[in-house]
C-alpha positions in Angstrom: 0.0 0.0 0.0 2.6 2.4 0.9 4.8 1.8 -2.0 1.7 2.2 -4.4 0.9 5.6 -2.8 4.3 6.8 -2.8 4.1 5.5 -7.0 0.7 8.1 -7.2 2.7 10.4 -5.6 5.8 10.3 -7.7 3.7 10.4 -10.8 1.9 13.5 -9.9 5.1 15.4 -9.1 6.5 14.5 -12.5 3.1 15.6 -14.3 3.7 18.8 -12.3 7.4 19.0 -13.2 6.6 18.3 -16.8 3.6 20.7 -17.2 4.6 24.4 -15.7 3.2 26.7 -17.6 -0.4 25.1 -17.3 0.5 25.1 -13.7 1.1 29.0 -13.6 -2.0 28.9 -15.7 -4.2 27.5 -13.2 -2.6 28.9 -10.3 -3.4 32.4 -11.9 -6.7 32.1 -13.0 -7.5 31.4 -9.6 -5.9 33.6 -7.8 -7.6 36.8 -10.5 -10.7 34.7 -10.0 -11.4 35.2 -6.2 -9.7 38.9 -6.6 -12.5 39.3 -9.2 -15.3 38.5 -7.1 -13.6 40.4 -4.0 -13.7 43.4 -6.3 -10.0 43.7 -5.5 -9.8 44.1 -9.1 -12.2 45.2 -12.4 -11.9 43.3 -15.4 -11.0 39.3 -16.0 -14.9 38.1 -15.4 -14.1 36.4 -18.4 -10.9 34.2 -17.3 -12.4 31.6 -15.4 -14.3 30.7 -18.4 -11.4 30.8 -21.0 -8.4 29.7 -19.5 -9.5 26.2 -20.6 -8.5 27.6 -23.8 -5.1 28.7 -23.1 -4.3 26.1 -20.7 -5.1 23.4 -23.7 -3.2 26.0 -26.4 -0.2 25.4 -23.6 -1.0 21.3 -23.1 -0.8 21.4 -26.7 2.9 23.5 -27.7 4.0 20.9 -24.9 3.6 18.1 -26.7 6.9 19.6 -29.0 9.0 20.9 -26.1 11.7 18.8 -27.2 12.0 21.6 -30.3 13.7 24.3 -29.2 12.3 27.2 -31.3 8.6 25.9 -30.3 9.8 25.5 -26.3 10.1 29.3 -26.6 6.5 29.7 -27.8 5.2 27.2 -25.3 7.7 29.2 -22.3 6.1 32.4 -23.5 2.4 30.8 -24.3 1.2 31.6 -20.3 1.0 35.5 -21.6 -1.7 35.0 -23.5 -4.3 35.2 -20.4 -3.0 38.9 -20.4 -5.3 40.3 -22.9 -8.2 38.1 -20.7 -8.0 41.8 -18.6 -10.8 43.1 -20.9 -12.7 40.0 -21.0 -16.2 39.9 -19.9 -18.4 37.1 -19.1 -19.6 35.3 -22.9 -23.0 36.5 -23.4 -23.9 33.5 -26.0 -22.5 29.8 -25.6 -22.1 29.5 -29.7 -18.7 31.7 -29.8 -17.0 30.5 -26.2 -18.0 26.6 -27.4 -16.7 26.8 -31.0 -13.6 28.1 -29.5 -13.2 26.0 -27.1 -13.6 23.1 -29.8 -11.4 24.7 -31.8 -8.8 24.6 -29.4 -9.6 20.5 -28.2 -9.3 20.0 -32.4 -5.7 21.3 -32.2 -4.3 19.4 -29.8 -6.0 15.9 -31.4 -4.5 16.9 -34.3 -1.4 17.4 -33.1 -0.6 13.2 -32.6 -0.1 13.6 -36.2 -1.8 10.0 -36.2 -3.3 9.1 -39.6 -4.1 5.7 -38.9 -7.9 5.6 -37.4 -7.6 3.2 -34.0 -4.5 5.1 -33.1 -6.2 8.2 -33.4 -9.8 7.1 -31.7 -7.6 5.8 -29.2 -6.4 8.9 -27.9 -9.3 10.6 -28.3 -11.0 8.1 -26.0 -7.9 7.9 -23.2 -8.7 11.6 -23.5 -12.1 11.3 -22.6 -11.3 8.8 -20.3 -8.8 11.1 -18.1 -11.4 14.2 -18.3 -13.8 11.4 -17.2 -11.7 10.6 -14.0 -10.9 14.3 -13.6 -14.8 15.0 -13.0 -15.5 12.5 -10.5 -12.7 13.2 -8.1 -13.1 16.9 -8.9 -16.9 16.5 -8.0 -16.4 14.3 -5.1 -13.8 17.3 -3.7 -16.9 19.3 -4.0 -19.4 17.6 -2.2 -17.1 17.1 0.7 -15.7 20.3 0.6 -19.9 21.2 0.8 -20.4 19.2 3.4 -17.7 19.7 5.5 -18.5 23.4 5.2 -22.0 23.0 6.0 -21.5 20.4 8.9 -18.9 23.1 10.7 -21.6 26.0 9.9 -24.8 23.7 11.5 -22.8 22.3 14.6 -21.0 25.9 15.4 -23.8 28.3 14.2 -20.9 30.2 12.4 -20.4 31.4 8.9 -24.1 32.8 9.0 -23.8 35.1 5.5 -20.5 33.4 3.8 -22.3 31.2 2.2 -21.7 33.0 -1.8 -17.8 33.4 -0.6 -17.5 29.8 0.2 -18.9 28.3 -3.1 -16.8 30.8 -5.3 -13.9 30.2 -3.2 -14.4 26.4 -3.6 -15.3 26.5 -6.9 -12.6 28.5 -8.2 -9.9 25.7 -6.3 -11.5 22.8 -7.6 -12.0 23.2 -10.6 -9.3 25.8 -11.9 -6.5 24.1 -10.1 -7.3 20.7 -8.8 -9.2 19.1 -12.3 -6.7 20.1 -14.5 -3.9 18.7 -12.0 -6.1 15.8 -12.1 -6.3 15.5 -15.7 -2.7 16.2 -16.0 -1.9 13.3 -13.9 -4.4 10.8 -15.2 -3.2 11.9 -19.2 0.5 12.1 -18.4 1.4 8.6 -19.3 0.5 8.4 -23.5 1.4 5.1 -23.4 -1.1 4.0 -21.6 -3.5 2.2 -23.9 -7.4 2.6 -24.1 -8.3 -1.0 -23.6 -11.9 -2.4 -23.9 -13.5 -3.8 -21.1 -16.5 -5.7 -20.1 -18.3 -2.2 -20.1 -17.4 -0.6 -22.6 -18.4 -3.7 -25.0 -22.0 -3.6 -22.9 -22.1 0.6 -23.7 -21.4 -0.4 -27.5 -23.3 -3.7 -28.6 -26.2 -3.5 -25.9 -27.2 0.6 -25.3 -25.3 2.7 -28.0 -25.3 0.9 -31.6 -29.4 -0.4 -31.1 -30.1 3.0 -30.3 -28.9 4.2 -33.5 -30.5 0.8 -35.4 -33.8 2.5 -33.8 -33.2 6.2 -34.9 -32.0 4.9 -38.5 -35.1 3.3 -38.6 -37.3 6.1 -37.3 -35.0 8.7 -40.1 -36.0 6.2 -43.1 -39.4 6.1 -41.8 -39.6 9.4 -41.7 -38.0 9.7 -44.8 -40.6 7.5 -46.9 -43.2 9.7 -45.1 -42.3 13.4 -46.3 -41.4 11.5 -49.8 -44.7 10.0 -50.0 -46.6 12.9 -49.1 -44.5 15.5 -50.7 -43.3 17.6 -47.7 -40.8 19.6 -46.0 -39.0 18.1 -43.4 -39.6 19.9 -39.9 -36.9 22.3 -39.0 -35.9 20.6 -35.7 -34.9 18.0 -37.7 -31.8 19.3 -38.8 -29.9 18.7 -35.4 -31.4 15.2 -35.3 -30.2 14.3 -38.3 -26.5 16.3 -37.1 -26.3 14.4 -33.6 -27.1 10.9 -35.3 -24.5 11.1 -38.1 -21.7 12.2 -35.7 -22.9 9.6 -33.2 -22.7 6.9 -36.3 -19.1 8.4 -37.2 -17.9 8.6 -33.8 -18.8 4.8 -32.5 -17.5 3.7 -36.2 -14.3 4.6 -35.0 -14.5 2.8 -31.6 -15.7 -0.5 -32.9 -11.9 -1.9 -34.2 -11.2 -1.4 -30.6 -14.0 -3.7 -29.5 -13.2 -7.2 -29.0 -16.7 -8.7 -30.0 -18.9 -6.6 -32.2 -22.0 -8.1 -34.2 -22.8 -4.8 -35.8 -19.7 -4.6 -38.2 -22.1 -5.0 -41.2 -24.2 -1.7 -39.7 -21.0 0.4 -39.3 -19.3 -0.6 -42.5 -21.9 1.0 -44.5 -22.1 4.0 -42.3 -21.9 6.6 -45.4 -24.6 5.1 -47.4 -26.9 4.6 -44.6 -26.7 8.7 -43.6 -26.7 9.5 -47.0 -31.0 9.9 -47.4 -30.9 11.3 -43.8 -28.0 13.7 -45.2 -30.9 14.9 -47.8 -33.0 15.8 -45.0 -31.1 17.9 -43.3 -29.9 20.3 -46.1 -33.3 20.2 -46.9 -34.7 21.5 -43.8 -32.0 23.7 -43.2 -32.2 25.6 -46.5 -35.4 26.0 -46.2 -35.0 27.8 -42.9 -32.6 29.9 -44.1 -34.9 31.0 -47.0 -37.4 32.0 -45.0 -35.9 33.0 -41.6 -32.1 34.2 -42.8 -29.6 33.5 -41.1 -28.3 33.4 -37.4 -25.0 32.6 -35.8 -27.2 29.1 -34.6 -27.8 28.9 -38.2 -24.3 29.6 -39.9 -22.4 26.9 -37.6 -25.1 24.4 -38.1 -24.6 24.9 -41.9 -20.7 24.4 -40.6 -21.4 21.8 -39.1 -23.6 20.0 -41.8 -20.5 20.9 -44.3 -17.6 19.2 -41.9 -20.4 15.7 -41.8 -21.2 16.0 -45.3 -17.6 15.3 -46.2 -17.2 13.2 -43.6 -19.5 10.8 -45.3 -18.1 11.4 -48.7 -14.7 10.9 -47.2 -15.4 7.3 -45.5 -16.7 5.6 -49.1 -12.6 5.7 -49.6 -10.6 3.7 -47.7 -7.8 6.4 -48.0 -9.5 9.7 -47.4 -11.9 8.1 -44.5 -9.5 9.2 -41.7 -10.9 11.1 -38.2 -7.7 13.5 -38.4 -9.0 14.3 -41.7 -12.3 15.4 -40.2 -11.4 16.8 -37.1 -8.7 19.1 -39.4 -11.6 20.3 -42.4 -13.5 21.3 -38.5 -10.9 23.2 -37.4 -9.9 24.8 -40.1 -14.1 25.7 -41.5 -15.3 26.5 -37.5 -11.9 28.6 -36.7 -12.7 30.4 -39.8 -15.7 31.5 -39.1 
């Protein structure tokens, strides 16, 4: 027991010696957080909600310290929370999570992997070490609540510190403690994403028959507004946009799996979204004719670009590759 804990410990203090700058990061978004609310200083409402981007745009130039010229950019990269002085809490999510996707793009572009199961596969150990990050980060919080609330109840102290406490709490849990946490669960890239008893469950018993059931509900739907002659409804658009990327997405996890009966549904992936691919520039054009357009509209039509040639792009064998996609993304949503 005591030499595995002194293991966890010696792996956090080398994911803390190889990350600095992220370090400072956190450590100063923090600190300016609880100034902010103290009114100790104007300015910076908007830094606790986008140093996630510069902490990944430093995660990422870290990944290439061992060039010199770009160790300079990544030394210098914790400046860039300067200009954050004149930020102000985003008004609309559309901007703040485009640019925050933007920024996740980068980095999973930067493996340089071609090769699909490599690429999935750090996408999901990814996923897996923001997973672990949450949890323990959330569990902090609930204790941290209810030790705080236990100490008030017994004592009858802390009557009107209620808003302090939670911005206080807030501000070390989740600007300094889950990226430490994600640091130290994503340190280790060799560390392979292997399937499990519950992951195969998640796949072949809950994820893929859900989509079997919306495919079927699309084509039905699809025969309906063909028979009749109609417009599809407006709404959906994003139905159409969440099923193609959840059909995309688990295509790529299903090499990974160790048993998989749906192959023969995943293997024709692009010719299955095709018809519903027709209804949703369908109903999207038509809601730009007679609406116009909106910033919800114009990254939708992004969006239905980047899955559009996503399903052109998986009838080849050569051009059907996620860093493909996730770089057309990047380049269309950073764009605009």
């Amino acid at each position: 027991m005591k030499e595995h804990l002194l293991k966890i410990a010696e792996q956090g203090r080398e994911a803390v010696r190889s990350n600095p700058v992220e370090l400072i990061i956190c450590l100063f978004s923090s600190v300016m957080s609880c100034l902010v609310y103290e009114k100790v200083i104007t300015g910076w409402e908007g830094l606790a909600y986008y140093f996630p981007v510069f902490f990944f745009i430093s995660y990422t130039l870290n990944q290439f310290r061992s060039n010199k010229f770009i160790n300079w950019f990544y030394a210098a990269s914790g400046l860039l929370v300067i200009p954050l002085v004149w930020s102000k809490i985003p008004e609309e999510p559309y901007f703040y999570l485009v640019t925050l996707g933007v920024t996740l793009g980068i980095y999973f572009i930067s493996s340089g992997q071609r090769e699909n199961t490599p690429f999935v596969e750090s996408v999901l150990r990814f996923m897996r070490s923001v997973l672990f990050s949450v949890v323990l980060a959330g569990i902090t919080m609930l204790l941290l609540i209810s030790i705080y609330f236990s100490i008030k109840y017994i004592f009858e102290i802390w009557e009107t510190g209620d808003d302090r406490f939670f911005t206080y709490a807030a501000c070390i849990v989740f600007i300094v403690e889950f990226p430490l946490l994600f640091l130290y669960f994503h340190h280790d890239k060799k560390d392979a994403f292997t399937s499990n008893k519950l992951t195969e469950m998640l796949l072949n018993y809950v994820l893929t028959p859900a989509l079997l059931v919306y495919t079927v509900i699309l084509y039905l739907y699809f025969v309906k507004i063909t028979i009749l002659w109609s417009l599809p409804k407006g709404n959906v658009a994003l139905i159409v946009l969440f099923f193609s990327i959840a059909l995309f997405a688990l295509k790529g996890c299903v090499p990974m799996a160790i048993k998989c009966p749906y192959h023969w549904f995943y293997n024709r992936a692009s010719w299955l979204v095709l018809p519903a691919q027709i209804m949703f520039w369908i109903g999207t054009l038509y809601r730009i004719n007679e609406y116009g357009f909106t910033e919800a509209r114009i990254y939708l039509v992004m969006a239905g670009v980047v899955i559009t040639a996503t399903t052109f792009m998986f009838f080849s064998n050569r051009w059907g590759r996620y860093l493909y996609v996730i770089t057309l993304a990047v380049g269309l949503f950073g764009i605009v």
